[in-house]
C-alpha positions as CSV (number, residue, x, y, z in Angstrom):
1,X,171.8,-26.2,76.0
2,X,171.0,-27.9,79.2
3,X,169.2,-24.9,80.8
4,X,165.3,-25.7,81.9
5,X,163.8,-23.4,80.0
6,X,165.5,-24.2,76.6
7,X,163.2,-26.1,74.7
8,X,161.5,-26.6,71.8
9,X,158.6,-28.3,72.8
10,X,157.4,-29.7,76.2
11,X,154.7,-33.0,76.5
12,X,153.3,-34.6,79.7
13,X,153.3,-38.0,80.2
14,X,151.8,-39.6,83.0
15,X,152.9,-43.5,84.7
16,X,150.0,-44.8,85.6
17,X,149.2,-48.8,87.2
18,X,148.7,-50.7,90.0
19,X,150.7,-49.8,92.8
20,X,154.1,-50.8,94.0
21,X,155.1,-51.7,90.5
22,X,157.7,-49.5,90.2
23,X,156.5,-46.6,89.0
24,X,158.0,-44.4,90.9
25,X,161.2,-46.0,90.2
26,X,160.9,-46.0,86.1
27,X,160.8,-41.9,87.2
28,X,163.6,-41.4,89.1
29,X,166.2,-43.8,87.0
30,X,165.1,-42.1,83.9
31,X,165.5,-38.3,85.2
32,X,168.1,-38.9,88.3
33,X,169.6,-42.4,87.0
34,X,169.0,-42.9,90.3
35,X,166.6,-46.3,92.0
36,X,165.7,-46.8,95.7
37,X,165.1,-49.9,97.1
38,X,163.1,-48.8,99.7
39,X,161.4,-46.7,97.3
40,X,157.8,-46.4,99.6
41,X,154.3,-46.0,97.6
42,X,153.9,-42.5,96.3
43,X,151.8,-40.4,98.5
44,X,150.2,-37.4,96.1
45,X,151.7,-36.1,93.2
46,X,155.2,-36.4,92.2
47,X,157.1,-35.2,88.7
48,X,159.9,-34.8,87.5
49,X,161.6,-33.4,84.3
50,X,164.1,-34.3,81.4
51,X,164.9,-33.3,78.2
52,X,165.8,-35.4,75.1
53,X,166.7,-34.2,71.7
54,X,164.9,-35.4,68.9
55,X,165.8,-34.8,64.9
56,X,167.3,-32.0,66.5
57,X,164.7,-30.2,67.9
58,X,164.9,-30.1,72.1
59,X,162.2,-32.4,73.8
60,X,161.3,-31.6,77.3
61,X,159.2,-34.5,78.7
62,X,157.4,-33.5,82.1
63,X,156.4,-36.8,83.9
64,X,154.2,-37.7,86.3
65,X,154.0,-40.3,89.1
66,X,150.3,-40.4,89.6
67,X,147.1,-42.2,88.4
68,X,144.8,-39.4,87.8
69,X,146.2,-36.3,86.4
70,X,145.5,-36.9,83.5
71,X,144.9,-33.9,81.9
72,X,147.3,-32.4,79.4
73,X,149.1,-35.7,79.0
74,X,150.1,-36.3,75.4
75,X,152.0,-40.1,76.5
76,X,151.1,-42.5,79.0
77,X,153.2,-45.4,80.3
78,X,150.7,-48.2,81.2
79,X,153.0,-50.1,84.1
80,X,152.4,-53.7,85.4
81,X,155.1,-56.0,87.2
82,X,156.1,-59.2,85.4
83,X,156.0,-60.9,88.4
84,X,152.6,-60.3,89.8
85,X,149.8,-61.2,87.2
86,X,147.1,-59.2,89.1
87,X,148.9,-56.0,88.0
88,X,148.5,-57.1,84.8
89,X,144.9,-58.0,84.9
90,X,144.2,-54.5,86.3
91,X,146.0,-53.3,82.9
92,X,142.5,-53.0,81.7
93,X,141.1,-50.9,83.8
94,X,143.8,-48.8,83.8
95,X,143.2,-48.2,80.4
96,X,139.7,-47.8,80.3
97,X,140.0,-45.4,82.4
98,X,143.0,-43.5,81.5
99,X,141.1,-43.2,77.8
100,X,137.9,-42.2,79.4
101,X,139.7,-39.0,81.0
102,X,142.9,-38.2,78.3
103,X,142.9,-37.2,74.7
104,X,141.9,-39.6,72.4
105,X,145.2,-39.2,70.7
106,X,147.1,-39.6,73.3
107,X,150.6,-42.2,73.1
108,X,150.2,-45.4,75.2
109,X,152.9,-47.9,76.1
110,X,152.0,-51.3,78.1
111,X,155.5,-51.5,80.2
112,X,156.3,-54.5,82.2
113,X,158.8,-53.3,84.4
114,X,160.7,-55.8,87.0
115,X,162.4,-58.2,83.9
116,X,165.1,-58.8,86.1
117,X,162.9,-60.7,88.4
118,X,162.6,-63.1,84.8
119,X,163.0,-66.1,87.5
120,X,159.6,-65.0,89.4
121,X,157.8,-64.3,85.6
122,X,154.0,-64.2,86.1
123,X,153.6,-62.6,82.9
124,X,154.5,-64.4,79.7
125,X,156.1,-61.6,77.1
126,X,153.6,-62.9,74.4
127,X,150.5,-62.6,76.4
128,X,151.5,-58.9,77.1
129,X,151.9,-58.5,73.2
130,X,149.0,-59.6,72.3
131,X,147.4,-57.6,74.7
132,X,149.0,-54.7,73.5
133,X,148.7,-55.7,69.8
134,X,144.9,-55.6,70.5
135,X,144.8,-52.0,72.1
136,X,147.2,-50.4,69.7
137,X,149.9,-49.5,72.5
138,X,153.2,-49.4,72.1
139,X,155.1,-52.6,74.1
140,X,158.4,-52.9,76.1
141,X,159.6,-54.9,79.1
142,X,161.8,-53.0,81.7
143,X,163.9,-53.2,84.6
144,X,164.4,-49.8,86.6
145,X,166.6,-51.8,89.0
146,X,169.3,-52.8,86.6
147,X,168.3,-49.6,84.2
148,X,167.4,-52.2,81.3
149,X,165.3,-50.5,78.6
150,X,164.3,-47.5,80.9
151,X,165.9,-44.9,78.4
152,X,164.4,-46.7,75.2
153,X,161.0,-46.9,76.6
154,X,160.9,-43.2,77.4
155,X,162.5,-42.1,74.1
156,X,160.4,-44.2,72.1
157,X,157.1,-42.7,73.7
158,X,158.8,-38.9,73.0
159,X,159.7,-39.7,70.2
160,X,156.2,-41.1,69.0
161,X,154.7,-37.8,70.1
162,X,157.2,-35.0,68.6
163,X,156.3,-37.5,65.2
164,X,152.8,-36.7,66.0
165,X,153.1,-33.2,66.3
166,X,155.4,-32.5,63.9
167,X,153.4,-34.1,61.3
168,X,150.3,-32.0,62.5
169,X,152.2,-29.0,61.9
170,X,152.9,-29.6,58.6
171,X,149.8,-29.5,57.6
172,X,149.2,-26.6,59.5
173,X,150.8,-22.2,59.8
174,X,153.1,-23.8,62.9
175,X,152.9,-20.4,64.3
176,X,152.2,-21.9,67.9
177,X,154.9,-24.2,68.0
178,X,158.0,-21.5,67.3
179,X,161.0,-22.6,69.0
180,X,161.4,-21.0,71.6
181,X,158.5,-19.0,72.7
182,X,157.8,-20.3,76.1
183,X,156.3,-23.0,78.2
184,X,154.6,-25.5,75.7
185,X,152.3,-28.4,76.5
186,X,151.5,-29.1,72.7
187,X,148.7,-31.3,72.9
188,X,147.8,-33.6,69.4
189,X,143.9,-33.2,69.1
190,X,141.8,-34.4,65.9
191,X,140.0,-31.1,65.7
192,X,143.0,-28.7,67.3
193,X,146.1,-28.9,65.8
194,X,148.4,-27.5,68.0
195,X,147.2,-26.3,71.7
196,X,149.9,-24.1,73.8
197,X,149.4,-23.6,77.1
198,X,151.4,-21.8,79.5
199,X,152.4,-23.0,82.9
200,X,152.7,-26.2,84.3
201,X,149.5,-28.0,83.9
């Protein structure tokens, strides 16, 4: 069942930070397994798609390179490079913002890509915790170079959100989250349970 339009549920997740972290990067090794060195900063949008399979159910994650698309994303991936502090700093506003235009549900996950630069470290590993600790995001370190964590970063964030939804539909008919019944961005909302829309966006 690798066809594109075999799924069971599809979520938007958006990369979002400072550029020339690696965004682009953490996007193309987790879809393509593929990571260009002379990877340039990303001009417009750009997204790409996978699909994971989760308690058995098919996942289709639709991702996006871009820091203000916002809309529709049920998972965001909060980047910063270990080896430049001010990418960190700028964490803040990143977040700020990315909560003043998302759902308030929405999955976050503080990613400090570049570990394999652990030599150049800017960033201590418990600073990021804490800061993540203190947000209520998810945490991981990465390396889209050397592929370290990539796969577990994005699983964990999909994975979060099916548990989301899933447990939303329990307590609600389901009807709109059928398997199989078409494009699905099912979006986790306090006063929606589950929101289908059709299309891409």
């Amino acid at each position: 069942m690798n066809k594109e339009d075999e799924y069971d549920y599809l979520f938007k997740v958006v990369l979002i930070g400072d550029s020339g972290v690696g965004k682009s990067n953490l996007l193309s090794r987790f879809t393509r397994n593929e990571f260009n060195l002379e990877s340039k900063s990303t001009i417009g949008v750009e997204f790409a798609t996978r699909g994971i399979e989760v308690d058995g159910k098919t996942i289709r994650a639709q991702i996006w390179d871009t820091g203000n698309y916002y809309r529709g994303a049920v998972g965001a991936l909060l980047v910063y490079d270990i080896a430049k502090h001010s990418t960190f700093d700028n964490a803040t506003r990143w977040l700020s913002e990315l909560r003043s235009y998302s759902d308030k549900n929405i999955v976050i996950m503080l990613v400090g890509n570049k570990s394999d630069l652990r030599h150049l470290r800017a960033v201590p590993t418990d600073d990021a915790k804490q800061f993540a600790a203190e947000n209520g995001l998810f945490f991981i370190e990465t390396s889209a170079l050397d592929s370290s964590n990539v796969e577990q970063a994005f699983r964990q964030i999909l994975t979060e959100i099916y548990r989301i939804v899933s447990n939303k539909a329990i307590d609600s008919s389901n009807e709109n989250a059928q398997p199989g019944s078409g494009a699905q961005i099912i979006v986790p909302k306090a006063d929606d349970t589950t929101k289908s829309t059709g299309g891409c966006c």
